[in-house]
Phi, psi and omega in degrees: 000144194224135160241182196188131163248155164224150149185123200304094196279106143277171179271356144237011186189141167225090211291146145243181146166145181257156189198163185238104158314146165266325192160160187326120183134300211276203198244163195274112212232137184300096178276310207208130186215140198213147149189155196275098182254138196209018152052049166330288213287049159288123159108013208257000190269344185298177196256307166274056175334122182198125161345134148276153157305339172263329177299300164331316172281337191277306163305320173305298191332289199302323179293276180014278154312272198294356189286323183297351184281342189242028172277134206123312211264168178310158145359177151173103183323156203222079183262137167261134178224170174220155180245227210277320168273013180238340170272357177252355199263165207270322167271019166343307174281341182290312175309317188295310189309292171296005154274334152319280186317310176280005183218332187118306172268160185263163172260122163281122192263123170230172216274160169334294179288302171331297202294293187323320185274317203273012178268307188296322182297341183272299163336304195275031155264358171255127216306321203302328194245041241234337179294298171353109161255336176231144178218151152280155176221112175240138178256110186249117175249186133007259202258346180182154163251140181282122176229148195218131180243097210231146180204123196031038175115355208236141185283136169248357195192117147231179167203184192214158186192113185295091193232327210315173197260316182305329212289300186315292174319284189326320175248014144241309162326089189311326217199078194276346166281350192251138163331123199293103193272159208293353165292332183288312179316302195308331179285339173289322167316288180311288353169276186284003160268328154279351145318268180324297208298321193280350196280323178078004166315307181245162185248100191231128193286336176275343174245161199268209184253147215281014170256027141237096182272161177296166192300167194237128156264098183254165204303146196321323185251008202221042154039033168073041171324139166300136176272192174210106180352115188246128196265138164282011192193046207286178192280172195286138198308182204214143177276125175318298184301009186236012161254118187244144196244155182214177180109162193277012162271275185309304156354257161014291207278321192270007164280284166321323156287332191286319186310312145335301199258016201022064181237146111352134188292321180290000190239001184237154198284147173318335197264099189254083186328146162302335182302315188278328135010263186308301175307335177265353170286332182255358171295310177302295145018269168281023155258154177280176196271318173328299171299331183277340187282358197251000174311152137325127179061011170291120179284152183285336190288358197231331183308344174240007146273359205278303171331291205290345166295313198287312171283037154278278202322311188290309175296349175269317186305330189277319191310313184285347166095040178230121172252036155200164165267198182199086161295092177271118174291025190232104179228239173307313178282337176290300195329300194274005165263326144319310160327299186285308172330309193302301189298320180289291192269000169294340167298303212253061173329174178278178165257000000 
């Protein structure tokens, strides 16, 4: 039997998990799995990014806190990774250090592309998705989003893209404690329509440059709720079952519909429409962040980035013509924990 603790320095939360092998091969089973929100990346929104001194503490803490989830246990690699906000910020290594120092382990920093492939290796552990042979994959963090192309099983396409929902609020959002007003949605929109558009990801005829975002429409049902730019002419559709999404915003969103219905998260279906998306982004919208903390299943540490993930998300939906996700709790810490075991046992073959 092989273990592996991994854990994952993000740009709003920062997770483990320990998980176990049976033997070569076999599927990767979850012993502990924890996270933390503690919001490294204030400041990841600047033209010069760099850690404030209470996110380094706050971060140090939280690796601490989960490193006692593996006390106890045999011998075992202990891998630390960090992502977007710590690989963009200028004192980035200063953060690696003092976790070196206070633990012991080094932090692995990894690149854009590195992050992007060890997210699709983490997908294809999940039973849920075990049919799929060709899919899209977007991973919404923080400091960034992950896009992804599977074509019969194998990434054929990735990109790393500065999307992330802390990076974004910070630099669109005036007053992220006051009800979100629809110029603001449009620049977190416009923003990431132009982001896609230089990435060549989606070949989307609509998006422009992000200080003319497109006209805003608003929903059919929500009495002239602020909207968010609805593309007329989006790129050619994506088959709906095949696109899947992860990061701690849809957690986050399918909880809260779930919450809605007095279901467990574990308990709602994997499929989350753009509709319902778009209607709880404008539902969010006209609350103060006071109010948004008190929704069901809301984390608190998240209500105020939360408005500009879902309008990320919605606005990628429309570019790709798809309407809906198909949400896996299996990303970046499954990828590198499959990694690290597949290495651990090819050193120590059976006898």
């Amino acid at each position: 039997m092989s273990l592996v603790t991994i854990i994952d320095i993000g740009s709003n939360s920062i997770k483990n998990l320990v998980a176990i092998r049976e033997r070569p091969g076999a599927p990767v089973v979850a012993l502990k799995m924890r996270s933390i929100e503690v919001r490294i990346s204030t400041g990841i929104g600047r033209a010069s990014p760099s850690l404030t001194e209470e996110g380094m503490t706050r971060g140090l803490e939280a690796v601490q806190n989960l490193l006692t989830d593996s006390a106890g246990l045999p011998p075992h690699p202990v891998v630390l990774v960090a992502t977007s906000a710590v690989r963009d910020a200028a004192n980035g290594g200063e953060f690696r250090r003092r976790v070196r120092d206070a633990t012991g382990h080094t932090v692995r920093l990894l690149g854009g592309l590195e992050e992007a492939a060890l997210i699709g290796r983490g997908l294809l552990s999940d039973p849920g998705l075990s049919g799929l042979r060709d899919f899209h994959v977007f991973d919404l963090g923080g400091g960034s989003i992950e896009c992804l192309a599977f074509a019969d099983r194998e990434i054929r396409r990735a990109v790393s893209l500065p999307l992330g929902c802390v990076r974004l609020t910070e630099r669109c959002i005036p007053d992220p404690a006051a009800p979100i007003p629809r110029d603001a949605l449009m620049r977190v929109a416009g923003v990431t329509r132009a982001v896609f558009a230089r990435s060549g990801f989606f070949i989307a005829a609509t998006a422009g440059d992000e200080s003319e975002p497109p006209s805003v429409q608003s929903p059919s049902r929500q009495g002239g709720q602020p909207g968010i730019p609805k593309s007329k002419n989006p790129a050619a559709a994506i088959d709906t079952a095949a696109v899947i999404g992860t990061g701690g915003a849809l957690t986050t969103a399918r909880a809260i519909l779930g919450a809605l219905e007095n279901k467990a998260l574990s308990d709602t279906p994997p499929r989350i429409p753009v509709e319902r998306l778009r209607e709880l982004l404008h539902e969010l919208a006209s609350k103060t962040l006071a109010e948004r903390r008190r929704i069901p299943a809301m984390p608190p540490g998240r209500a105020d980035v939360f408005p500009t993930a879902l309008t990320t998300l919605v606005t990628i939906a429309e570019l790709g013509g798809f309407a809906a996700y198909h949400h896996s709790l299996r990303n970046l810490r499954w990828g590198l924990a499959a990694e690290v075991l597949a290495e651990a046992e090819a050193a120590s073959p059976p006898v």
